[in-house]
C-alpha positions as a Python dict, from the first residue, in 0.01 Angstrom:
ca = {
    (1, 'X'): (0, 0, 0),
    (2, 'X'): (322, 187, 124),
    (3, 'X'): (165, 480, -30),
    (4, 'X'): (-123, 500, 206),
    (5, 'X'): (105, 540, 509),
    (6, 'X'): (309, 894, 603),
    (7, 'X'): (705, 915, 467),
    (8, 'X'): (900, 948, 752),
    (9, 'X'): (1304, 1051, 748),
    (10, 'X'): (1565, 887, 967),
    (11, 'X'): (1967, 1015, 997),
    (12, 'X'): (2148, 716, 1119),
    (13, 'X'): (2486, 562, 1096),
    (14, 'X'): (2528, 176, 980),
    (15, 'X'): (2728, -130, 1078),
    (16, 'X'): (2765, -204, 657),
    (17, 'X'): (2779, 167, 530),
    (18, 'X'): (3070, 502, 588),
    (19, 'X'): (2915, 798, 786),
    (20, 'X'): (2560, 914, 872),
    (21, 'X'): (2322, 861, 609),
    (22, 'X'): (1914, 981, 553),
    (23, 'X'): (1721, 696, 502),
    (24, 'X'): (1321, 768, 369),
    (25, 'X'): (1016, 547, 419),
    (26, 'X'): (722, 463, 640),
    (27, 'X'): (732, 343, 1027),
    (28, 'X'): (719, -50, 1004),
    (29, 'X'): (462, -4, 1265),
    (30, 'X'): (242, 210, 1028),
    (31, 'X'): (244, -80, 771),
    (32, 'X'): (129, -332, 1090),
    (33, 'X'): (-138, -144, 1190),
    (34, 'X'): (-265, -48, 830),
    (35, 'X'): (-269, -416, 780),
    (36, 'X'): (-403, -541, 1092),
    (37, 'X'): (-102, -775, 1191),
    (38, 'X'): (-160, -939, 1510),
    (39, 'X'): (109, -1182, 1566),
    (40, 'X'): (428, -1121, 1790),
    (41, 'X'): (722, -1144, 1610),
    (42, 'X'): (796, -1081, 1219),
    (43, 'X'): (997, -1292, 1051),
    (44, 'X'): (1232, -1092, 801),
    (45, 'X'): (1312, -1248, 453),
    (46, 'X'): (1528, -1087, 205),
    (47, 'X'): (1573, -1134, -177),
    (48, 'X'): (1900, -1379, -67),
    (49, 'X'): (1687, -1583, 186),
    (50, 'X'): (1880, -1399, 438),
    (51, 'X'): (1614, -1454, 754),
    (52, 'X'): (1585, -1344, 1103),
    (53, 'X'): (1267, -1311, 1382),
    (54, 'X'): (1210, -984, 1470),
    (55, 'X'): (987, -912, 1833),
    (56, 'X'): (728, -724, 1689),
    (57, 'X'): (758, -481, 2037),
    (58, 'X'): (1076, -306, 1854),
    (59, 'X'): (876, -132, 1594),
    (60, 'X'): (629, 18, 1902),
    (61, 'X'): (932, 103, 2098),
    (62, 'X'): (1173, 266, 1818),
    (63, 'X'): (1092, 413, 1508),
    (64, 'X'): (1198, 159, 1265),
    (65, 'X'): (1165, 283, 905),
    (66, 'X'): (1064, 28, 623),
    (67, 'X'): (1306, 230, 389),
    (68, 'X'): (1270, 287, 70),
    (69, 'X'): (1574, 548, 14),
    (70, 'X'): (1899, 634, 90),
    (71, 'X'): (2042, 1004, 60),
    (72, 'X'): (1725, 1081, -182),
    (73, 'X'): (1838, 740, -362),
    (74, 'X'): (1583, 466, -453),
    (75, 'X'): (1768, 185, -322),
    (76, 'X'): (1761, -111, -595),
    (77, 'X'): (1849, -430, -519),
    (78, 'X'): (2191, -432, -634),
    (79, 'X'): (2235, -187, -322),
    (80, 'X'): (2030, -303, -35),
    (81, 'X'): (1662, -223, -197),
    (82, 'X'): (1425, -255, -251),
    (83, 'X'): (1348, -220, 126),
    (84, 'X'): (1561, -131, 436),
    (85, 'X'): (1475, -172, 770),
    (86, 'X'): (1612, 72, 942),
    (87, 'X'): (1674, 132, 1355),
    (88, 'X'): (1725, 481, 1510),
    (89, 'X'): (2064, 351, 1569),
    (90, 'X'): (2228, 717, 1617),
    (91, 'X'): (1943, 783, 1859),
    (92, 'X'): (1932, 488, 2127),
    (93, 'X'): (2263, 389, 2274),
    (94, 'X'): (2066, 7, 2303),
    (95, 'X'): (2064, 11, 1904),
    (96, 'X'): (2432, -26, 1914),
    (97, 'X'): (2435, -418, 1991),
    (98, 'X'): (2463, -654, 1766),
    (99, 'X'): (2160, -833, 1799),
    (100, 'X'): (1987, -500, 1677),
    (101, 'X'): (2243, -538, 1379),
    (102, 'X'): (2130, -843, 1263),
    (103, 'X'): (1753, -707, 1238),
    (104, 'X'): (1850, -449, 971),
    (105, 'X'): (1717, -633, 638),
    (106, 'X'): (1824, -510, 327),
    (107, 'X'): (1700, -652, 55),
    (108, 'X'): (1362, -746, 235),
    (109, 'X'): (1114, -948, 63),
    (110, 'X'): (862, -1051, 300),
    (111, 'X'): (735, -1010, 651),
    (112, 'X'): (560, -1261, 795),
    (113, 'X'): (362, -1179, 1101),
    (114, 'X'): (309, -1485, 1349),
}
């Protein structure tokens, strides 16, 4: 299904990683509307059960990548794959906050939409 959608790359720095990295993969908001996803808020779930609501609003509002690489890496699981969501952190001052940090899921699983 990711296949479908346009690659998109983000440069970004992280709260868990050194320097600026490129991160590859599609918009989560591509993957919403490709699916028809109605609800408000997506609820994050990563390999580790590691969970956290997300207001669906920040994927129309940033670009937040679904990624699937890091510096032209697959990322595995043993290193935050095998999806990344990703916020323009370098790009909105807003992104800086910790409550944005805690919406970066590595490892995701699952999105529910509700």
């Amino acid at each position: 299904m990711l296949a479908q959608l346009p690659t998109r790359t983000l440069h970004t720095h992280t709260v868990v990683t050194d320097g600026r990295h490129k991160f590859d993969g599609v918009l989560v908001r591509d993957l919403l509307d490709l699916v028809g996803a109605r609800g408000q808020t997506a609820r994050a779930i990563a390999l580790n059960r590691y969970t956290v609501d997300i207001p669906r609003h920040d994927f129309y509002r940033f670009d937040v990548l679904l990624a699937t690489h890091m510096d032209d890496q697959r990322l595995l699981p043993e290193d935050k794959g095998p999806l990344w969501i990703v916020y323009p952190r370098d790009d909105h001052r807003q992104l800086r906050d910790i409550r944005y940090d805690y919406r970066w899921v590595w490892q995701l699983e699952r999105l529910i939409i509700q």
